[in-house]
C-alpha positions in Angstrom: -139.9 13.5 95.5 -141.4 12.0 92.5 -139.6 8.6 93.3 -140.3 8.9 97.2 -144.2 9.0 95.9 -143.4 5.5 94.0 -141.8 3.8 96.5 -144.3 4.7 99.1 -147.2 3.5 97.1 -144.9 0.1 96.1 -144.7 -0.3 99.9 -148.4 0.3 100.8 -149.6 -1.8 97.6 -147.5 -4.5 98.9 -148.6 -4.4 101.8 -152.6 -4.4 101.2 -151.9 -7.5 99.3 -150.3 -9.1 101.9 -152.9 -8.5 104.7 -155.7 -10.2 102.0 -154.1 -13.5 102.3 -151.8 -14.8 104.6 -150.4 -18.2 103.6 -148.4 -20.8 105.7 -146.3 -23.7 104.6 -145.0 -27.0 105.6 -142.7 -30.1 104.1 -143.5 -33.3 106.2 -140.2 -34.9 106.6 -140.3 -38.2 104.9 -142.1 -40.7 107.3 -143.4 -38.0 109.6 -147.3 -38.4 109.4 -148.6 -36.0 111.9 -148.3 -31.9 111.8 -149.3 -29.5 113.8 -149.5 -25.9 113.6 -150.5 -23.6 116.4 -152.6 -20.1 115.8 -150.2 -17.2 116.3 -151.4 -13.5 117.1 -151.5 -12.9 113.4 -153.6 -15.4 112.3 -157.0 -13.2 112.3 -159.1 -12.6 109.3 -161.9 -10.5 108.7 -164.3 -9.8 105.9 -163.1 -11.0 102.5 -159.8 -12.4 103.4 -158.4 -15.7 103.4 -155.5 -18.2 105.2 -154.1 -20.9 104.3 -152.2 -23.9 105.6 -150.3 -26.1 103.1 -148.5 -29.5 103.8 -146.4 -31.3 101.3 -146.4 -35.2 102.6 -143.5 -37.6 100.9 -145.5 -40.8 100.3 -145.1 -43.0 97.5 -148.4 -44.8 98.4 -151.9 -43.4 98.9 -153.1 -42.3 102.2 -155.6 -41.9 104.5 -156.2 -38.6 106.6 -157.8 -37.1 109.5 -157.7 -33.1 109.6 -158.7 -30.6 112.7 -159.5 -27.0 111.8 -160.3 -25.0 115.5 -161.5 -21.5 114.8 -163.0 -19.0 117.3 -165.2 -16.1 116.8 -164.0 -12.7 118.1 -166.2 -10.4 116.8 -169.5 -10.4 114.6 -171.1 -13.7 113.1 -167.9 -15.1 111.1 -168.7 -16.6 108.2 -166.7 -18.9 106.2 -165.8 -21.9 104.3 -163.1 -23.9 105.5 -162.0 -25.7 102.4 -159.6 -29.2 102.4 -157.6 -29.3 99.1 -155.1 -32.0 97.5 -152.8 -31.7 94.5 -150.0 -34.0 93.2 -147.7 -32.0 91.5 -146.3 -28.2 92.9 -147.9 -26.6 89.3 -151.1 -28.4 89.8 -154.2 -26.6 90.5 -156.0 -27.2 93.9 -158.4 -29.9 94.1 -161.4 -29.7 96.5 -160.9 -32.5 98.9 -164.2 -31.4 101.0 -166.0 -28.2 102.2 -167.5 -27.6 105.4 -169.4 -23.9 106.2 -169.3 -22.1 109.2 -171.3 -19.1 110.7 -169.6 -18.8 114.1 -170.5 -18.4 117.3 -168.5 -17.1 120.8 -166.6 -20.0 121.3 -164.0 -22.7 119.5 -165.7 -24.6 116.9 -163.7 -28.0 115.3 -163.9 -28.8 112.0 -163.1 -32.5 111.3 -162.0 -33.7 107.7 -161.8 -37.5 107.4 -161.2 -40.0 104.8 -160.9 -43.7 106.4 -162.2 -45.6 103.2 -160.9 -44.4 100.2 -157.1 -43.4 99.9 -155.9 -40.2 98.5 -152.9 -40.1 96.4 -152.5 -36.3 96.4 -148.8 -35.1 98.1 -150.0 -31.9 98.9 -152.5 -31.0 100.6 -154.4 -27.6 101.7 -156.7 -26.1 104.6 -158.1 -22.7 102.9 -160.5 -20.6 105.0 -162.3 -18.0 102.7 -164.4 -15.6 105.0 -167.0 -13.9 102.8 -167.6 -9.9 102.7 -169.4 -10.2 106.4 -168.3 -7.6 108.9 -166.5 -10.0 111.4 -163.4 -11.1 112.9 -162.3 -14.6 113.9 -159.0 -16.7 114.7 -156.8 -19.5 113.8 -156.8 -21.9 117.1 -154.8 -24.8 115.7 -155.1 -27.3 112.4 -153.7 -30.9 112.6 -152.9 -32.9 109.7 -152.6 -37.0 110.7 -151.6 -39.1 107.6 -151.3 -43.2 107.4 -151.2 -46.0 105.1 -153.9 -48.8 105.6 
């Protein structure tokens, strides 16, 4: 009974962690320079939880980039930051690329992240949404990542 207790309490630690932050991942084939992901079902957050979107992009060169974040309110006034992040090296700490806030509304909001002047020689790079302790609920539409040399 005593080890039933433990695994049950494993199992539902585990899984309060997992529902905090919810992390997706992505290796750009080499010469790919566009990626998409879609929203899924599961890709809601409420108060004081964050998602996350990571590309790693094979260049040898630094880059330029364009980046869509779509989010849509579905209940409450959402509130968040949606952060772009670059790092070179996997161990590497995040670096913040740009932040943009939002307090959403009712319908799809676009955040656009764009660097046309100065290139960026980072190979990974991040879209972290941190929602703050707020009572609201919103959703992952889409977020494009467009990469090229200049």
């Amino acid at each position: 009974m005593k080890n039933l207790l433990i695994m049950l309490s494993l199992a539902l630690s585990m899984f309060l962690i997992s529902a905090s932050a919810q992390a997706q991942d992505k290796v750009l084939q080499k010469g790919t320079s566009f990626e998409t992901y879609t929203g899924v079902e599961t890709d809601v957050l409420s108060a004081d939880e964050t998602w996350s979107y990571s590309v790693l992009s094979y260049s040898d060169y630094g880059k330029f980039h364009n980046v869509k974040v779509n989010l849509d309110s579905i209940s409450g006034t959402p509130t968040c930051d949606i952060k772009l992040q670059g790092k070179v090296f996997s161990d590497d700490s995040w670096t913040e690329i740009s932040t943009q806030a939002w307090a959403g509304t009712t319908s799809d909001t676009t955040f656009t992240f764009s660097e046309a002047s100065t290139a960026k020689y980072f190979r990974y790079y991040k879209v972290l949404i941190d929602t703050d302790a707020t009572e609201q609920s919103l959703s992952i539409g889409y977020v494009y990542f467009k990469f090229w040399l200049k």
